[in-house]
C-alpha positions as CSV (number, residue, x, y, z in Angstrom):
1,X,95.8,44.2,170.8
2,X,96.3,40.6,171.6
3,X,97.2,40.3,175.0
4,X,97.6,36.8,175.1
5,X,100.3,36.4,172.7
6,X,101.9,39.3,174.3
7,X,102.0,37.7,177.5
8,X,103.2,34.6,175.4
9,X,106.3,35.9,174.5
10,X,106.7,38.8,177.0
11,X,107.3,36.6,180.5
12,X,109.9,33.8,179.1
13,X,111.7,37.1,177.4
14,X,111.4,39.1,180.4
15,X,113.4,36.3,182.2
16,X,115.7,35.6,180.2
17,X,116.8,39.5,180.1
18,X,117.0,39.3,184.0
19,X,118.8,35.9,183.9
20,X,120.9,37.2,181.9
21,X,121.8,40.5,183.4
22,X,121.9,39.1,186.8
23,X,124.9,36.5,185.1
24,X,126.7,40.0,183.7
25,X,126.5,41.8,187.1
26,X,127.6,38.9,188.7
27,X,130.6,37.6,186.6
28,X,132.0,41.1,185.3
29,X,130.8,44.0,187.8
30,X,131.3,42.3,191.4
31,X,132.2,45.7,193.0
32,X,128.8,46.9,192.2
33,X,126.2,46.0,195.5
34,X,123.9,43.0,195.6
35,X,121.0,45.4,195.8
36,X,121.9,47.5,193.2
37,X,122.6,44.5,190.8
38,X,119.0,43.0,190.9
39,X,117.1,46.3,190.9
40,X,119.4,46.7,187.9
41,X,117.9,43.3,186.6
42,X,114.8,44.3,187.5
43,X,114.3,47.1,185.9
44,X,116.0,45.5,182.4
45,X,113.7,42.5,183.0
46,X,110.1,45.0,183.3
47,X,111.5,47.4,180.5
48,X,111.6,44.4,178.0
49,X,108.8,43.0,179.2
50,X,106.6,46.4,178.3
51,X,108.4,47.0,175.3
52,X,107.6,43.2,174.1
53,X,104.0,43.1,175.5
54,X,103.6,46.0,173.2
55,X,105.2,44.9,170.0
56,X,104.0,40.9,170.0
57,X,100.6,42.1,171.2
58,X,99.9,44.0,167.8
59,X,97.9,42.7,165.9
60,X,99.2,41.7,162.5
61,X,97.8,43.5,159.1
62,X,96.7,40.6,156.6
């Protein structure tokens, strides 16, 4: 597994996801808490993080 080029792509795609989520909540579900909108983030922004940590940091079959 290398970990490197998961982190590579992981973090900037982790943050975008929680950008982006917190830009949804915000605009489109304003009736929803503040506190439940960014553990809602949150939790989007570490899910893709694990599940692109995993898949970038195969290695690749030559």
């Amino acid at each position: 597994m290398d970990r490197a080029r998961g982190m590579k792509f992981g973090l900037p795609l982790a943050l975008v996801v929680a950008v982006s989520a917190l830009m949804l909540l915000n605009s489109d579900h304003t009736e929803v808490p503040l506190s439940s909108r960014w553990l809602i983030a949150i939790g989007a922004a570490i899910f893709s993080f694990i599940i692109s940590f995993i898949l970038f940091g195969m290695k690749d079959k030559e």
